[in-house]
N, C-alpha and C positions, 0 to 999 in steps of 0.2 A: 951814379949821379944822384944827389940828394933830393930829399922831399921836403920844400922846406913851409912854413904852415905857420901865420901872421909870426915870421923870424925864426921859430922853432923849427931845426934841422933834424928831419927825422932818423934817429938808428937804422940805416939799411938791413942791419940785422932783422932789426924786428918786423920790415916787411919779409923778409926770407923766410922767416918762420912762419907768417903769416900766410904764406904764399906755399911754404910746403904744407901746411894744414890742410888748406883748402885741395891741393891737387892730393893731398893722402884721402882725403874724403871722398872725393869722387871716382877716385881708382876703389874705395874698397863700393863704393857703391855700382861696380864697372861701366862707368858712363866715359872714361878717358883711357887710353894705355900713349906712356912715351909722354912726349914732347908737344899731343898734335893742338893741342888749349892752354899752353903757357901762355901766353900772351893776356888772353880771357882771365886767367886765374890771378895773373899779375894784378893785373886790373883791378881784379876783387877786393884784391892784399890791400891796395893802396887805399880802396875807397874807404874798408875796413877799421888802417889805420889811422885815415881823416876822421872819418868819423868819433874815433875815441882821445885824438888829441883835441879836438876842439869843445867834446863835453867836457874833459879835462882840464883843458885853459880856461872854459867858461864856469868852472866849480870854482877852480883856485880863484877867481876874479867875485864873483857872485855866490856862491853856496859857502854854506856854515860847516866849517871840520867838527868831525863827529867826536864823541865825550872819547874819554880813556874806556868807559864802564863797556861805550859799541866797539870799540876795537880787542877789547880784551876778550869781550865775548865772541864775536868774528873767528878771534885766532884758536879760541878752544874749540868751536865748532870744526874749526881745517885738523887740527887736531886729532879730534874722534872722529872725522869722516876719513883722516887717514893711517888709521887704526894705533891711533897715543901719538905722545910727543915722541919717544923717541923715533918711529916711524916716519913722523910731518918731520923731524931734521932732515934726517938721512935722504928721504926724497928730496927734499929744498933743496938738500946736498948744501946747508950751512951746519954751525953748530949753536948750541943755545947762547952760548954769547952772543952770536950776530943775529938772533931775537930784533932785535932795532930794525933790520933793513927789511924784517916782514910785516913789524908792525908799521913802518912808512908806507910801505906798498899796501896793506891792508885799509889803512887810514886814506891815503887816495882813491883807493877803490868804493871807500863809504860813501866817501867823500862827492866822487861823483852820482851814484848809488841816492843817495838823500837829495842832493841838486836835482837829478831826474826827476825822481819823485814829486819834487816842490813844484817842479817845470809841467809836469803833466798830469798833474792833480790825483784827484782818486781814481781808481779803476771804475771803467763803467758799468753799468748793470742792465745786463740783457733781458730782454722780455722775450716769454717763452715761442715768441713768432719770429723774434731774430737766431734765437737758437736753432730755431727747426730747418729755419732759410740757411744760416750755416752750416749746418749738418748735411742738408742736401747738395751744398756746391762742395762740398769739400770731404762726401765721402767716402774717398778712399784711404781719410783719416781715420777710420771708423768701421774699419771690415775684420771679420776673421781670420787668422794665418791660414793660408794654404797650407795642409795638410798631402801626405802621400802615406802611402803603407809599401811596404820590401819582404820579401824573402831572400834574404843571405846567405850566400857562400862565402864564408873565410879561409886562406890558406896561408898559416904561418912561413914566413925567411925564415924563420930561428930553427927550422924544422928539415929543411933541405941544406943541400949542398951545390944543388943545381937549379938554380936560378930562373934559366932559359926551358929546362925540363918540366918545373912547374908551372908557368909561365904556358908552358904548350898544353900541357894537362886540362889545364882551365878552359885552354880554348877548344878544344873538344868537347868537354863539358857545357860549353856553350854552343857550340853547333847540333849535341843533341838536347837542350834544352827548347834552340830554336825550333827543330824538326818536330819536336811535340812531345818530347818525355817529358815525366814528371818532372816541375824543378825542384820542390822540396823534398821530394823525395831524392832525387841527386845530390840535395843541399847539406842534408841530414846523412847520407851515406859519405862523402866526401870532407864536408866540414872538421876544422880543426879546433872546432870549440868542443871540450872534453861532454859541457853539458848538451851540446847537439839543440841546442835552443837557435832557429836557422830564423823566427817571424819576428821582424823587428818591430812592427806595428805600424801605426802610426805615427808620424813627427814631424815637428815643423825647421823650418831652417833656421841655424842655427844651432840645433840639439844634436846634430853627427859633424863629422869631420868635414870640410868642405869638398875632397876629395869626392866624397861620398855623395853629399846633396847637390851640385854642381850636376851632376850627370844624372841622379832620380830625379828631380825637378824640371829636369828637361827632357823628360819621356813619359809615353803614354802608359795608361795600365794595359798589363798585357807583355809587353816589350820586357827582355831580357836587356842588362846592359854588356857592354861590351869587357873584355876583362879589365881593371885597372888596379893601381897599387897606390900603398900608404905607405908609413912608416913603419906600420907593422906587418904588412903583406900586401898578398894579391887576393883582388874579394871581385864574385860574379853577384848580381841580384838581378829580380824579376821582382817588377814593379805588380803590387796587388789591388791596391784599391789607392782613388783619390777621393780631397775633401775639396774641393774650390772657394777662395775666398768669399768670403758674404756679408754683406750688411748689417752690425748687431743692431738692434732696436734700439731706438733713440730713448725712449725709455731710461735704457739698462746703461747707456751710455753720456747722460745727461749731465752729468757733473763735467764729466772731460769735454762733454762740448763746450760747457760754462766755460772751462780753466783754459779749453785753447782759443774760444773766441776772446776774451780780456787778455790771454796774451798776444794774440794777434792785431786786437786793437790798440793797445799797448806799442809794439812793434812799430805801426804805423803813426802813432805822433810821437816816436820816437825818431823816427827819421825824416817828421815834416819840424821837428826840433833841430836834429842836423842840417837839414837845408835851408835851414834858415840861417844857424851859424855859416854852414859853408858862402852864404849871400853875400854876407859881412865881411869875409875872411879873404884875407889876401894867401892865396895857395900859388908852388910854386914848383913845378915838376920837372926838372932840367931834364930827366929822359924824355919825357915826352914833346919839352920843345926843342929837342935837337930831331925828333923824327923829320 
């Protein structure tokens, strides 16, 4: 059923995508698994793509299209952020003849991009008592990565033929690690890393395989994990030391408090700008008025 927004019948397509962005987001962030916030997520899609049709309708209608000089430069900058042209084609997945259809899309995007701007004037300028005050409600924008430290047992597939054997191996090896042997020294006797380097150190998530930090991140120091496998094998560790997220000093982190409070306030008459078109605007949701 269509979305349709003062006439303009919106692409179902492009809430679909909308919609799978949003639930991809939140799955890797695992706040959803399945089906059980579709609904929720729809919802999002849609408000989403109100949102950018109606800044859209209201550039074309009121905002100035932008020179050849901002769209030329626009498309070089997409360009070298997606490492040359020949690269920016092949991902667009056009070829430079059909050049045209990015620089329309690019030219819209100014387009609404300079209208905003016009609409919500200049960024505001924080005085160093509203910075502090945002710094405090908001930080856990603002903390150190959680830190863990490992000692490693690796055991190469490429290296057996018995799968279920090595599989078993390990897990002995973990019953006597639990009982109280040494683990690195088991780690370093057993390990199928040639250079027997078993201390992984220090690292925050995201710098090992997920495999890997999914199950250290969720254990105390002290604690052996259970055995589990990669792509590349089956690995034991014993958790060594933690670091606990922390506070950096507002200080040290002063600028980014600047850059995310203006964009937060930003953010905010941007969408006292949309509700305000949405006021105006004749919207029309046949899914939702057939519920």
């Amino acid at each position: 059923m269509p979305l349709t927004i003062n006439g303009q019948i919106v692409d179902p397509a492009l809430i679909e995508q909308e919609f799978s962005n949003i639930k991809s987001y939140y799955e890797r962030m695992s706040q959803v698994s399945c089906c059980e916030r579709d609904s929720e997520f729809l919802g999002y899609a849609k408000e989403n793509i109100t949102a950018r049709v109606l800044l859209n309708q209201d550039a074309e209608k009121n905002g100035k299209p932008p020179s050849d000089a901002e769209v030329d430069a626009a498309i070089a900058k997409l360009k070298e952020e997606h490492g040359g042209e020949e690269q920016f084609y092949y991902k667009a997945g056009i070829t430079p003849e059909q050049e045209d259809l990015v620089r329309k899309d690019v030219a819209a995007s100014l387009r609404v991009d300079n209208h905003l701007t016009a609409m919500l004037g200049p960024d505001c300028e924080p005085t160093d008592e509203q910075l502090r005050a945002f710094y405090d409600e908001n930080i856990d924008e603002f903390m150190t990565d959680e830190e863990v430290s490992a000692c490693h047992l690796f055991k190469s597939l490429s290296q057996t033929n018995d799968r279920q054997a090595l599989y078993d191996s390990l897990r002995d090896l973990r019953k006597r690690a639990v009982a109280g042997e040494d683990f690195e020294a088991l780690a370093k006797e057993h390990t199928d890393k040639e250079e027997k380097d078993v201390d992984l150190g220090y690292f925050k998530q995201g710098e090992l395989s997920d495999e890997f930090e999914v199950i250290a991140f969720s254990l105390e120091v002290g604690d052996v994990t259970p055995v589990f496998s990669s792509h590349w094998g089956f690995h034991l560790a014993k958790i060594t030391g933690r670091k606990p997220a922390e506070p950096l000093p507002f200080e040290e982190v002063k600028d980014d408090v600047r850059a995310l409070y203006i964009a937060d306030d930003r953010q905010k008459k941007t969408q006292e700008a949309v509700e305000k078109l949405k006021a105006a605007a004749t919207i029309v949701d046949e899914a939702q008025d057939s519920d």
